[in-house]
N, C-alpha and C positions, 0 to 999 in steps of 0.2 A: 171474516170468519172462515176458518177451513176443519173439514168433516175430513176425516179417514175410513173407507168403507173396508173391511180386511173380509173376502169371502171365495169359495168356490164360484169359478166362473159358470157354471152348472146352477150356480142358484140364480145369477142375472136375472131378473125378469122385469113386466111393467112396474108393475109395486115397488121396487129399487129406484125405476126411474120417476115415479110419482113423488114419492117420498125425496127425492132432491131436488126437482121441481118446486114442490111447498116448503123448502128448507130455504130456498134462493131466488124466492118468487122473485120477480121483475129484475132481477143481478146480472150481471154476465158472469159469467163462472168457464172455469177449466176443466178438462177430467183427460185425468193422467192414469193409465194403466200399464201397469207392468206386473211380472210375475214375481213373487215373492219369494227371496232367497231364503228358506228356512237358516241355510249353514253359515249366513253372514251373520243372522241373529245369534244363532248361538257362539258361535268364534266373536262375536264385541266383549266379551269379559273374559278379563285377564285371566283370571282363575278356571273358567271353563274352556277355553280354550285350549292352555297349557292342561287340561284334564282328558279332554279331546285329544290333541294331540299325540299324546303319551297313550291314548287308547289306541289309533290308528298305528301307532310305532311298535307296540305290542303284538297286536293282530298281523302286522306284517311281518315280524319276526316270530311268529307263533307261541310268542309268551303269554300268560292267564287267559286262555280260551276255553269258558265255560261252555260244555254242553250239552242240553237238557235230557235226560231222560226219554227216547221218543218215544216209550209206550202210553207214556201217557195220550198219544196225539194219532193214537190209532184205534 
């Protein structure tokens, strides 16, 4: 059986570790932590990526840069 736990490390606590504990009573088990690449997620599709991409190429040649209004943010 394998559980994927996806969370701020800020919320870690006992209740995390209780809760895997009665998931895997008597098991041995692993726990693999690493930090999560938002930017790998979104670059795996083809389409968002090459959408991505074309954003970053834009913004660095200062093509379609919207920007907003600031009165609204004062």
């Amino acid at each position: 059986m394998q559980t994927i736990y996806q969370l701020n490390a800020d919320e870690l606590d006992a209740n995390l570790l209780e809760s895997i504990r009665a998931q895997f009573r008597h098991k041995e088990i692993e726990i693999i932590v690493m930090e999560r690449d938002e930017t790998e997620y979104l670059l795996s599709s083809p389409a968002n990526r090459e959408k991505l991409l074309r954003a970053v190429a834009d913004v660095e040649a200062g093509r379609n840069i919207v920007t907003p209004d600031q009165e609204q943010f004062q």
